[in-house]
Backbone as CSV, one residue per row, in Angstrom:
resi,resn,N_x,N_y,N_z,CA_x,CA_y,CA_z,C_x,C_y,C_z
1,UNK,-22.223,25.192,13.438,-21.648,24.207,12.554,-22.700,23.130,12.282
2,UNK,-23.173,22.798,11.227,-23.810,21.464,10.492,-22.843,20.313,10.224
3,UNK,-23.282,19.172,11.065,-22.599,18.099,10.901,-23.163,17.309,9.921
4,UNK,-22.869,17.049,9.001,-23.962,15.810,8.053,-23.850,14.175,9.009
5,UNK,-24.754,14.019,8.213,-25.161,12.796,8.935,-25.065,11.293,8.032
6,UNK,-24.180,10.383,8.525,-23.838,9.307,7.453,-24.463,8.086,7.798
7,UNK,-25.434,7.821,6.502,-26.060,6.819,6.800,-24.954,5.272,7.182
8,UNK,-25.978,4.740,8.109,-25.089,3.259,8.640,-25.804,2.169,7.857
9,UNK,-24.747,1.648,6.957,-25.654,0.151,6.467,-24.303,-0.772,7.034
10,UNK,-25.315,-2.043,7.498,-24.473,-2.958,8.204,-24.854,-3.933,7.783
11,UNK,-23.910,-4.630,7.426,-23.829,-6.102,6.742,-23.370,-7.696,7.609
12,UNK,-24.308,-8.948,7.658,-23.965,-9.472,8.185,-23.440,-10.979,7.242
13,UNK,-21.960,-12.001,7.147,-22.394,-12.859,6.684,-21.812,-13.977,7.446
14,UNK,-21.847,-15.188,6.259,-21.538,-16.058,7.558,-21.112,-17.530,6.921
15,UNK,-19.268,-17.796,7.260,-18.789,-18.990,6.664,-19.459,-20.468,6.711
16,UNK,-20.359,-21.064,6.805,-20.990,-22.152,7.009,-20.407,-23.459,6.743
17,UNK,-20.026,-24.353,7.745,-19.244,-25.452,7.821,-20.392,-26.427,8.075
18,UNK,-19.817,-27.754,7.404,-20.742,-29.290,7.191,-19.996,-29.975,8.136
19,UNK,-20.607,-31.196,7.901,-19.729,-31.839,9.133,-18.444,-32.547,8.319
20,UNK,-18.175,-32.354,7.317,-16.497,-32.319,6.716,-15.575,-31.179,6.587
21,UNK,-15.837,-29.923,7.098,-14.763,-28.944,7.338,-15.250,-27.679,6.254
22,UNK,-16.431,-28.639,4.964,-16.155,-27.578,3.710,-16.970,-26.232,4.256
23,UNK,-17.054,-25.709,3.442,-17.831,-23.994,3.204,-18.874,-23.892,2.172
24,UNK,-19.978,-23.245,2.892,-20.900,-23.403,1.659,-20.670,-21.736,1.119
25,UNK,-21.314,-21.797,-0.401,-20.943,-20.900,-1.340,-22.077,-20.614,-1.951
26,UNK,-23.223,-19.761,-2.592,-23.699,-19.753,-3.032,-23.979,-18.963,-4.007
27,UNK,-24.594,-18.822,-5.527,-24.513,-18.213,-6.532,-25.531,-17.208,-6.498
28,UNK,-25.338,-15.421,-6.841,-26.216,-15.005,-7.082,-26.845,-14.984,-8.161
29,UNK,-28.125,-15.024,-8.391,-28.995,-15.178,-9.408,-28.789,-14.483,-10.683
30,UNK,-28.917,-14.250,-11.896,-28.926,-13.451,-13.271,-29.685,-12.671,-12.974
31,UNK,-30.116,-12.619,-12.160,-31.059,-11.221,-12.115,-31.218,-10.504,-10.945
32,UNK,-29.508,-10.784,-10.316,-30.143,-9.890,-9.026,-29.134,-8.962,-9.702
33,UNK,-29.853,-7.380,-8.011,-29.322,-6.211,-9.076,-27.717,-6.033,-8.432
34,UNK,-27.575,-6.442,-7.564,-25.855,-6.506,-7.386,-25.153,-7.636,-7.400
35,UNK,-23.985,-7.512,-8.575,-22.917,-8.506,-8.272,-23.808,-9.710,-9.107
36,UNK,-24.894,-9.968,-10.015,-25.524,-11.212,-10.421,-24.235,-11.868,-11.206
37,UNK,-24.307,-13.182,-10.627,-23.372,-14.798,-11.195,-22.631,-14.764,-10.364
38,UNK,-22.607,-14.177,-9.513,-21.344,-14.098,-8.378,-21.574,-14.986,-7.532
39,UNK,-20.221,-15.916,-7.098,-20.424,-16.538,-5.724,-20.563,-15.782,-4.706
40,UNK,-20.979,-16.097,-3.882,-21.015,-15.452,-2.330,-21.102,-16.623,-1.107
41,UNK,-21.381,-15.744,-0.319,-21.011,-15.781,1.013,-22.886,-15.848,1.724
42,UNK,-23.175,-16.990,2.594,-24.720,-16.191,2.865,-24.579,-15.358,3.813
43,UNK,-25.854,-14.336,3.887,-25.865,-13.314,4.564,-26.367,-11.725,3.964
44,UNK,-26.151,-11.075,4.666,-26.976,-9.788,3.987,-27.164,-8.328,4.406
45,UNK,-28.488,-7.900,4.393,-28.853,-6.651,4.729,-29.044,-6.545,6.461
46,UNK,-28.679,-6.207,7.637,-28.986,-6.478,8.597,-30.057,-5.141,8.659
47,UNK,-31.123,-5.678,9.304,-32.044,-4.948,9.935,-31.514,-3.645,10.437
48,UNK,-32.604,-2.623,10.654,-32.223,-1.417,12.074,-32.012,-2.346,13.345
49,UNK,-30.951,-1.878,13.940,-31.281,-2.177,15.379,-31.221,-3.551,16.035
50,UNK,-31.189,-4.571,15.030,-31.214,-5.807,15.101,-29.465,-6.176,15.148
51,UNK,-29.891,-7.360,15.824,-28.665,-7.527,16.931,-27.692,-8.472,15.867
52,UNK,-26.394,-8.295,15.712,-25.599,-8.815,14.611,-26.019,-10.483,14.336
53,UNK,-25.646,-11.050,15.704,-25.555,-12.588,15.397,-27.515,-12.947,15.053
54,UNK,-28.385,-12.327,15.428,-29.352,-12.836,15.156,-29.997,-12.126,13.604
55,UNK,-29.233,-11.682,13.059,-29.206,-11.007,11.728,-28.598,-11.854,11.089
56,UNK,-27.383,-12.770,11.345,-26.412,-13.342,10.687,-27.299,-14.680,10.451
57,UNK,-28.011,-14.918,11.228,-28.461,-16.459,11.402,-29.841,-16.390,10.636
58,UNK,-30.662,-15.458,10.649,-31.419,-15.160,9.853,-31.759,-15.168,8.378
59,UNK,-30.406,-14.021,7.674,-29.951,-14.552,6.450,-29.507,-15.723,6.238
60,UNK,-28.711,-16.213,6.878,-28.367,-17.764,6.501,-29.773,-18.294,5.805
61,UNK,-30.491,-18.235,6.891,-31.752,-19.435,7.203,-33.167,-18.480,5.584
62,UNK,-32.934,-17.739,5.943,-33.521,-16.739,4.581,-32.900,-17.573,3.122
63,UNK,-31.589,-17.346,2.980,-30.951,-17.174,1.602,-30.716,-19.226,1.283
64,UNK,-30.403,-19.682,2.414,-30.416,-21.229,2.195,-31.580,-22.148,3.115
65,UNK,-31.921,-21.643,3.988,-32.942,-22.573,4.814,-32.090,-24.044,5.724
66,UNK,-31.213,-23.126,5.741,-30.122,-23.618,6.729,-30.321,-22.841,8.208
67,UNK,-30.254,-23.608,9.423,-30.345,-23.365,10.520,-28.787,-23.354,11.174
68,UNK,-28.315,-22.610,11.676,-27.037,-22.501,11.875,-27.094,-22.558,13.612
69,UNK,-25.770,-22.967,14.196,-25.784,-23.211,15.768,-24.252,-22.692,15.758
70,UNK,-23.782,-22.419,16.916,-22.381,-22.034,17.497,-22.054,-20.676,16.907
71,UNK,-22.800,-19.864,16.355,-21.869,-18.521,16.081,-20.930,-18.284,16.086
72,UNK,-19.916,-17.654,15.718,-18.689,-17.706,15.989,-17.940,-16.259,15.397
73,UNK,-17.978,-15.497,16.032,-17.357,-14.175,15.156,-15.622,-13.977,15.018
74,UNK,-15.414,-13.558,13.557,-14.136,-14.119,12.589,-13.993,-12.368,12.480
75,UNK,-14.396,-11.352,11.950,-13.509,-10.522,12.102,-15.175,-9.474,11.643
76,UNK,-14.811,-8.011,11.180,-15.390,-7.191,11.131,-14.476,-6.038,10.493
77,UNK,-15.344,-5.278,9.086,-14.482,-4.254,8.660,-15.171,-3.372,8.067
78,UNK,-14.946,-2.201,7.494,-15.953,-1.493,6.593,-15.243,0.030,6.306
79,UNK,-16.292,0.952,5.846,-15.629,2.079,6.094,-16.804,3.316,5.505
80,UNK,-16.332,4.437,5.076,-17.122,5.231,4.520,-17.050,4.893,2.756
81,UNK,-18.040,5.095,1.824,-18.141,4.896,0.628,-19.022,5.871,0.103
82,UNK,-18.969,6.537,-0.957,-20.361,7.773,-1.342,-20.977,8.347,-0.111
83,UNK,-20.533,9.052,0.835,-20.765,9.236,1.607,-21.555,8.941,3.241
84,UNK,-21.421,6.919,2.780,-22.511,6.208,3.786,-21.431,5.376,4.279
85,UNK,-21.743,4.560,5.335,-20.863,4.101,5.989,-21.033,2.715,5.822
86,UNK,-20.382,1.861,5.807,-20.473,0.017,5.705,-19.947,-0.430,6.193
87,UNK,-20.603,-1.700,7.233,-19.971,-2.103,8.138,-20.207,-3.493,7.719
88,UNK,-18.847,-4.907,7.804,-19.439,-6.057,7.353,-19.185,-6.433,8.613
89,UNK,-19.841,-7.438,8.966,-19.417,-8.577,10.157,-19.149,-9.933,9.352
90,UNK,-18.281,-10.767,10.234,-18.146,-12.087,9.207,-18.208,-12.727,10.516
91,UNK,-18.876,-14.195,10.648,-18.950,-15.281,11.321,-18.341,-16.521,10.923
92,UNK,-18.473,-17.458,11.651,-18.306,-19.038,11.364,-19.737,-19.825,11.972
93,UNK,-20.349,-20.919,11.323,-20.470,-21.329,12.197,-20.964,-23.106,11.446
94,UNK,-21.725,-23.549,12.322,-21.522,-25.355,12.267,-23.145,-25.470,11.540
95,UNK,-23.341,-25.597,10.458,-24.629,-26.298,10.015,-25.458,-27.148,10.737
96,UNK,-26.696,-26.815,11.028,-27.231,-27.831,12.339,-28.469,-28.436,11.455
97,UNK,-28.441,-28.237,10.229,-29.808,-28.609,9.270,-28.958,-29.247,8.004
98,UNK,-29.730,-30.616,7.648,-28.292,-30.487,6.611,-29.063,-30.414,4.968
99,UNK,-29.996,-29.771,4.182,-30.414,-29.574,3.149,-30.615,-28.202,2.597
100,UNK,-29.820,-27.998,1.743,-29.887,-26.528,1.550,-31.266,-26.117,0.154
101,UNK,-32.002,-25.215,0.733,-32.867,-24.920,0.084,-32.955,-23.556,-0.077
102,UNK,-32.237,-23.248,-1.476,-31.698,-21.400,-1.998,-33.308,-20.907,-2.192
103,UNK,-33.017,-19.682,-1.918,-33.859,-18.520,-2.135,-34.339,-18.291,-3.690
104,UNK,-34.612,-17.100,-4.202,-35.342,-16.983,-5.229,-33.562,-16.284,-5.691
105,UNK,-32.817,-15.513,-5.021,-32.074,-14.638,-4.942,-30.490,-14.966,-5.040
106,UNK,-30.907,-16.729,-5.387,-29.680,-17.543,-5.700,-30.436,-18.903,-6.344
107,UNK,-29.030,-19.363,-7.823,-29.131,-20.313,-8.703,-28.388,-21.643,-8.191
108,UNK,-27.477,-21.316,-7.499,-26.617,-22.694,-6.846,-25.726,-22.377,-5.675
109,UNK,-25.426,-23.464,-5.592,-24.674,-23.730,-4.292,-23.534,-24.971,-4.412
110,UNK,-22.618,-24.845,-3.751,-21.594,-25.720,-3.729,-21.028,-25.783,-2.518
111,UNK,-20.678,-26.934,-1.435,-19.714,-27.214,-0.536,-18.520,-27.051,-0.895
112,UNK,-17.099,-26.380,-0.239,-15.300,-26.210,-0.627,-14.762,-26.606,0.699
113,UNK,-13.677,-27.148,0.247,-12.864,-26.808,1.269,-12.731,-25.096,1.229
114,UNK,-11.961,-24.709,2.818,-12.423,-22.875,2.716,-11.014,-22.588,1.146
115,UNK,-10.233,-22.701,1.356,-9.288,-22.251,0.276,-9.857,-21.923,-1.045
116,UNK,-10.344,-23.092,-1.422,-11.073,-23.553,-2.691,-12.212,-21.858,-2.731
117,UNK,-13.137,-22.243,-1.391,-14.772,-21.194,-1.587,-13.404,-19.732,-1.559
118,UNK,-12.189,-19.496,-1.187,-11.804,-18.072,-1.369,-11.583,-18.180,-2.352
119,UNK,-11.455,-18.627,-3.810,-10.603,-18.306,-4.885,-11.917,-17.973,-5.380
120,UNK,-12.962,-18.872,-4.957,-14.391,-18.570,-5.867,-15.256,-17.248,-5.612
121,UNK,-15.075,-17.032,-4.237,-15.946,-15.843,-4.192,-15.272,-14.367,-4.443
122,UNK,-15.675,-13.456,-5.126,-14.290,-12.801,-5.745,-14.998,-10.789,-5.220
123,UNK,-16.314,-10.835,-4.103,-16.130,-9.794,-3.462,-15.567,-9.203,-2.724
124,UNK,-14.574,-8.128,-3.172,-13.481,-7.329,-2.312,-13.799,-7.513,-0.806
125,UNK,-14.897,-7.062,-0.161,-15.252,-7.305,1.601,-14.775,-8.892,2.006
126,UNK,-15.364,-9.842,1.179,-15.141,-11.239,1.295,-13.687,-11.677,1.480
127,UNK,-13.185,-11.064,0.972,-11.629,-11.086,0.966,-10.832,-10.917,2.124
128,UNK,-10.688,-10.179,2.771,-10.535,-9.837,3.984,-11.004,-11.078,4.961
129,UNK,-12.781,-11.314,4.696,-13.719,-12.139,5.688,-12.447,-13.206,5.796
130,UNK,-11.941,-14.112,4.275,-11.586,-15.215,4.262,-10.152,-15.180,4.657
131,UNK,-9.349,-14.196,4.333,-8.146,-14.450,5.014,-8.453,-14.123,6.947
132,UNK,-9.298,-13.686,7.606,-9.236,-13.464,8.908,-10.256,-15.376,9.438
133,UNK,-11.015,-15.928,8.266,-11.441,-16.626,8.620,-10.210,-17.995,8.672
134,UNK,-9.303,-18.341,7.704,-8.087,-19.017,7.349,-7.282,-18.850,8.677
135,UNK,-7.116,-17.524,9.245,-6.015,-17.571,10.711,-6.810,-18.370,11.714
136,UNK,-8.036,-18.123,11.945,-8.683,-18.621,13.013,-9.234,-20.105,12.961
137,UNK,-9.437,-21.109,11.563,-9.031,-22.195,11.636,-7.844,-22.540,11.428
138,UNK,-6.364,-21.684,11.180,-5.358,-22.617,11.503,-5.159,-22.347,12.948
139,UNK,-5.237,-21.401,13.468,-5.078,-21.629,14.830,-6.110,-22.900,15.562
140,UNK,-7.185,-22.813,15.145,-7.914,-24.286,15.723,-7.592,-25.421,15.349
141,UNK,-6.974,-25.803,14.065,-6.530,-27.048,13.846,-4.710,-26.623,14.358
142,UNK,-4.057,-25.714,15.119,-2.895,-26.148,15.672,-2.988,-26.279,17.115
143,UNK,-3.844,-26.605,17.845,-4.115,-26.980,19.047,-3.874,-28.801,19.254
């Protein structure tokens, strides 16, 4: 028996909080080749082998030049697609740099409250990220 073999792409991103609660958001460029004008989420392609949270913090610091502290993992989902497999991870975590300086690979950026950054970012994976990210700050603000 021949088993095929399904490639693994794994995705890391990551909700980024200021020190007022909001979410940063950022725009992909007119010229990138997926999803261009789209808000997003930072984060990205994770490496081979490379370890989630230091993939997650990476892109951050890549796509905004934001340094991120406290990690915080919010949920994880994916599945098979054209025959490859996708895996997203989603984080939280606390901005420890406070000037955002976008990549070539994004036109803007905006701080939300999180509600607000879900209506804006409108990728199906993201979707999921933000409702699992919404339970886990209302459970922290009902303490």
């Amino acid at each position: 028996m021949v088993v095929a073999s399904v490639t693994e792409n794994r995705y890391g991103f990551c909700f980024v909080f200021d020190e007022q609660g909001r979410v940063l958001v950022i725009k992909r460029s007119l010229t990138a080749r997926y999803r261009p004008n789209e808000w997003d989420l930072p984060g990205g392609v994770l490496e081979p082998k490379e370890a989630v949270e230091v993939g997650v913090a990476r892109e951050v610091l890549e796509e905004t030049g934001l340094e991120v502290s406290a990690l915080e993992h919010v949920t994880d989902g994916g599945g098979v697609w054209r025959g490859e497999s996708h895996t997203f991870y989603y984080y939280r975590a606390n901005s420890s740099s406070g000037k955002v300086r976008l990549s070539y690979e994004h036109s803007e950026f905006e701080w939300h409250e999180p509600l607000v950054a879900a209506t804006m970012v409108r990728y199906r994976p993201h979707t999921y990220g933000f409702a699992e990210a919404n339970k886990l700050l209302m459970s922290v603000n009902m303490r």
